[in-house]
C-alpha positions in Angstrom: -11.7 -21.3 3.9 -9.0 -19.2 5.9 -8.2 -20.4 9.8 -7.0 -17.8 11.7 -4.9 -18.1 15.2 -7.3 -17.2 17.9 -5.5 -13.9 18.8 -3.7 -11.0 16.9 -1.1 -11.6 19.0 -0.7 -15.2 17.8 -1.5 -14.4 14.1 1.4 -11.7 14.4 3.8 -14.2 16.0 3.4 -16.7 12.8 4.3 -13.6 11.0 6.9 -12.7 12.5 8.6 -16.7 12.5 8.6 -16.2 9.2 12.7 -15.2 9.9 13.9 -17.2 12.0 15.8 -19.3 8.8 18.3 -17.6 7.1 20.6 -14.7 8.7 19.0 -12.4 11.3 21.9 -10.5 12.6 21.5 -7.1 13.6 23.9 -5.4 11.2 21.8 -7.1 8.5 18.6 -5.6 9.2 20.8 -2.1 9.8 22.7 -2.1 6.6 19.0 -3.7 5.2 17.2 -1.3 6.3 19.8 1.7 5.0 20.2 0.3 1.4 16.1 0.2 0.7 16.6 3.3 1.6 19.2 4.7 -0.1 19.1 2.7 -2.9 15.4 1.9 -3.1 13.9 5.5 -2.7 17.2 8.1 -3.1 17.8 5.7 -5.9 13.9 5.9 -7.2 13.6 9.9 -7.2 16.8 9.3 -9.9 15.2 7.1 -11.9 11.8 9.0 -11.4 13.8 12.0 -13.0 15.0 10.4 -15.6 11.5 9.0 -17.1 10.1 11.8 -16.2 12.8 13.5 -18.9 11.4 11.5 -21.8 9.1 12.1 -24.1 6.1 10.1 -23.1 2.9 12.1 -23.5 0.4 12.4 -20.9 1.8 9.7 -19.2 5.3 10.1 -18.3 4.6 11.5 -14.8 2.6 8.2 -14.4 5.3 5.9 -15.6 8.0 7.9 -14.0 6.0 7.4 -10.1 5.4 4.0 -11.0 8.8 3.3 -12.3 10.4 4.6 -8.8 8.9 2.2 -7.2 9.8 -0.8 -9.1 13.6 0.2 -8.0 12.1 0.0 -4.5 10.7 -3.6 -5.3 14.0 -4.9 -7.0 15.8 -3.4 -3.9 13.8 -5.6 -1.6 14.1 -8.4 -3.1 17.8 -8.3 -3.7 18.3 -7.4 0.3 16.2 -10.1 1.6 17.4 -12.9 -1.1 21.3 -12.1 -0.5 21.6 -10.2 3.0 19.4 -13.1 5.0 19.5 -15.7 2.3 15.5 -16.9 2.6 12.8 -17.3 0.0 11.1 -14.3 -1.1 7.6 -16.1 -0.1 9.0 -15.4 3.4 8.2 -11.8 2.9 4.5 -12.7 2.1 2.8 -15.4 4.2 3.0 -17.9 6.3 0.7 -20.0 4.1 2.4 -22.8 2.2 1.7 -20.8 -1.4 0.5 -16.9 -2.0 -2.8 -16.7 -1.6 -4.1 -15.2 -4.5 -7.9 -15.5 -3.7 -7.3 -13.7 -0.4 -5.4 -10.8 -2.5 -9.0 -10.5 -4.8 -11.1 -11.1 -2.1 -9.2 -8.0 -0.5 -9.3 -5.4 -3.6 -13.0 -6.6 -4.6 -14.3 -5.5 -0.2 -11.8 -2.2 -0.6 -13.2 -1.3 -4.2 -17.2 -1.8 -2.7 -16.3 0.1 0.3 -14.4 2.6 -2.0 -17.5 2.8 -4.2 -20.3 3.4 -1.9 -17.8 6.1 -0.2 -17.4 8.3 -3.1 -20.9 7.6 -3.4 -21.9 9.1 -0.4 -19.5 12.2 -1.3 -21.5 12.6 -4.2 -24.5 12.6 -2.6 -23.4 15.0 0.4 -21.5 17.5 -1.9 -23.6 17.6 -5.5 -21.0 18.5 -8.2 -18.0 17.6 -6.7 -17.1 14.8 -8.6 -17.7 15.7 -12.8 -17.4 13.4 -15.4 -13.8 13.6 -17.4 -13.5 10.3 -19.5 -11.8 10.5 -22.6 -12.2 7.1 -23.6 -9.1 6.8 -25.6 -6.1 8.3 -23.1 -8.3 6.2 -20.2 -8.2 2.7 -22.2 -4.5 3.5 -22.7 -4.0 4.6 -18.9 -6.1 0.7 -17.9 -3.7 -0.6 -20.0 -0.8 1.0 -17.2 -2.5 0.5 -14.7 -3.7 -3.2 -14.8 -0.2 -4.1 -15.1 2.0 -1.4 -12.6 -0.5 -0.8 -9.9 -0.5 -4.4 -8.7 3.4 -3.8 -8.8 3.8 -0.9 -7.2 1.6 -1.7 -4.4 3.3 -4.9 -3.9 6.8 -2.7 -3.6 5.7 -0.8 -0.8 4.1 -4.1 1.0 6.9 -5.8 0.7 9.1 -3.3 2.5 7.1 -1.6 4.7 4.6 -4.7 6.2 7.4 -7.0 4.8 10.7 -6.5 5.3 10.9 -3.7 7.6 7.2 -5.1 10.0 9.1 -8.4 10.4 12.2 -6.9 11.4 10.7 -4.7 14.2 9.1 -7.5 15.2 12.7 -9.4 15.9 13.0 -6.9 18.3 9.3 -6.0 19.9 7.1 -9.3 20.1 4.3 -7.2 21.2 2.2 -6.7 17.6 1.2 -2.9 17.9 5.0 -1.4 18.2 6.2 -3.1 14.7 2.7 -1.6 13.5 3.1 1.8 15.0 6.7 2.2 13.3 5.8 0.6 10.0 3.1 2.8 9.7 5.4 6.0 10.8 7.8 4.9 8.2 5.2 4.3 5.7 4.0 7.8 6.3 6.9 9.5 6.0 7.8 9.8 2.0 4.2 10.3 1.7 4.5 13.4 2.8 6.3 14.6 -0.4 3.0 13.8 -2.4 1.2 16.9 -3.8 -1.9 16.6 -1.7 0.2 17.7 1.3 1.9 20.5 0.1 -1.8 21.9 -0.9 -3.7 20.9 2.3 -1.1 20.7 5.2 1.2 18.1 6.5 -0.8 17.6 9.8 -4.3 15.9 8.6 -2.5 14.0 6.3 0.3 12.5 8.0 -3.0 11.3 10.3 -4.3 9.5 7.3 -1.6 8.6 6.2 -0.4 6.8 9.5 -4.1 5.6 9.4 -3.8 3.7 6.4 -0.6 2.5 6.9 -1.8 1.0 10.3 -4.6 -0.8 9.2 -2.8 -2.3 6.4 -0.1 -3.3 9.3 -2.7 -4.8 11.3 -4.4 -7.0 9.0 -0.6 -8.5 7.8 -0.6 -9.3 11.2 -4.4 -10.5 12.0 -3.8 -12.5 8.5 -0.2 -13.8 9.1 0.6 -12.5 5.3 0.1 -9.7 3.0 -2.3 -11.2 0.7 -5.1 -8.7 2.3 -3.2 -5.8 2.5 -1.9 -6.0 -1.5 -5.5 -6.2 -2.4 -6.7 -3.6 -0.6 -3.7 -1.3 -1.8 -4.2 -2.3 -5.1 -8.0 -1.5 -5.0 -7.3 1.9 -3.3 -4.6 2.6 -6.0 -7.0 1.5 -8.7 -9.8 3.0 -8.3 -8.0 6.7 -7.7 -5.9 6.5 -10.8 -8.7 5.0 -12.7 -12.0 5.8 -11.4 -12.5 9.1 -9.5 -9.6 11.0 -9.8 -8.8 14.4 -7.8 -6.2 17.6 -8.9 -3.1 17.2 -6.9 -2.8 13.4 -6.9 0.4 11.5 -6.9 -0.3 9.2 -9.7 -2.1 11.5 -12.1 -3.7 9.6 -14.6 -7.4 9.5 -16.5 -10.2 9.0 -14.7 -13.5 8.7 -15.5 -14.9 11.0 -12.9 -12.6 14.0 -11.5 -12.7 16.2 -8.3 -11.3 19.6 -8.5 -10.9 19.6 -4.5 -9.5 16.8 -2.5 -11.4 16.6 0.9 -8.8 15.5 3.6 -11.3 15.3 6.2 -13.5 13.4 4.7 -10.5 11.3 3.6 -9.7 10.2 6.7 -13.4 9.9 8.0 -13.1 7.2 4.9 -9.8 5.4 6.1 -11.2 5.1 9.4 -15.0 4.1 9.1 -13.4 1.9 6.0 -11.0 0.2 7.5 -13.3 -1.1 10.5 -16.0 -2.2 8.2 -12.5 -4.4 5.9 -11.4 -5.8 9.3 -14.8 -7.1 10.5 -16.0 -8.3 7.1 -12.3 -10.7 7.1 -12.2 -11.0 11.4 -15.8 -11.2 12.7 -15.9 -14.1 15.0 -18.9 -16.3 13.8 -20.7 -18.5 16.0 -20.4 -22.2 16.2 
């Protein structure tokens, strides 16, 4: 059983206490901040090219976007362990260990909610989703993804509801502004994903910023990330692995494949998605 402070606002200020050991000066979160950046992402698209130079079958684009972001993760870690000199746990929660349960419990609500959303696609557009397993390049691609997903979602967690969430929060107590930026920043790289180039920057920058919100908000309801890696992971999952769509980011082998990708229904998804996740975890329940 998980106790939560009464108020976001008081969940989000155990979050954000999380740094006040170690080194907090400004220039640290600047220079921080710049060589994630730099070095975590300018640094990434390098090493993205270069997988994607080898020759790995159908799955070098996969390894290549996956292997990006686990210079983004390495980065992290290295600016937080050296630049403020605290714990890497710090990052996470403010629980005394990880909270592995809550990370399950997370994926295992996201991938129902997931399920019964393509579901209803499905049903409301017949043939939209066809079946495309080929059992042998998909048992390689679980394989992949059982073991980088979890990874790469736990990258972008820890910098952009990590890292970068607890540092706005140094510098605006009030829980929505950290949010807000995180979720801007979040949004932004996204931007370079297929999907946008072939259905407009404008709808999904909006779901983008959507999802990036709600996973800000429940790091702050739930003082740690433990939700939010679940959910991402889930999310990740169950597009790589599960119903697929042309144009996506991590192009992989799924068992059931759309040859359009809806982005209004997409968002209509984030949105009526992410209020069912919150009030599943934060219903208040009667004495």
């Amino acid at each position: 059983m998980f106790h939560h402070p009464v108020t976001l606002r008081a969940s989000a200020a155990a979050f954000f206490s999380l740094t006040d050991s170690g080194l907090n000066g400004w220039w640290r979160y600047t220079l921080g901040v710049a060589l994630v950046l730099l070095v975590g992402m300018l640094g990434g698209g390098l090493v993205h090219w270069m997988v994607a130079s080898l020759p790995l079958g159908s799955a070098r684009e996969y390894l290549a976007a996956n292997a990006s972001l686990m210079t983004l993760l390495l980065v992290v870690l290295i600016v937080h362990g050296f630049l403020h000199r605290r714990p890497w746990r710090a990052l996470v929660t403010t629980r005394k260990t990880i909270a592995w349960g809550r990370v399950f419990q997370g994926a295992a609500v996201w991938g129902v909610i997931m399920l019964a959303t393509v579901s209803l696609e499905s049903a409301l557009y017949p043939g939209r989703y066809v079946w495309s397993l080929e059992f042998q390049s998909w048992f390689f691609f679980l394989l992949l993804a059982l073991l980088l997903t979890p990874l790469q979602c736990a990258a972008e967690e820890l910098f952009f509801r990590g890292y970068f969430l607890q540092a706005m929060g140094r510098i605006f107590r009030h829980p929505f502004v950290p949010a807000v930026l995180s979720s801007l920043l979040f949004t932004a790289p996204h931007l370079f994903n297929p999907e946008a180039a072939a259905h407009g920057l404008g709808i999904l920058a909006v779901t983008y910023f959507t999802m990036g919100f709600l996973l800000a908000l429940l790091v702050l309801r739930d003082a740690g990330l433990e939700l939010a890696i679940g959910l991402h992971t889930a999310n990740n999952f169950f597009l790589v692995m599960c119903f697929g769509y042309k144009d996506s980011p991590l192009p992989a082998s799924a068992i059931f494949t759309s040859a359009t990708y809806d982005p209004v229904f997409s968002l209509a998804s984030v949105v009526v998605g992410g209020l069912i996740f919150y009030a599943w975890f934060f219903r208040r329940v009667k004495d």
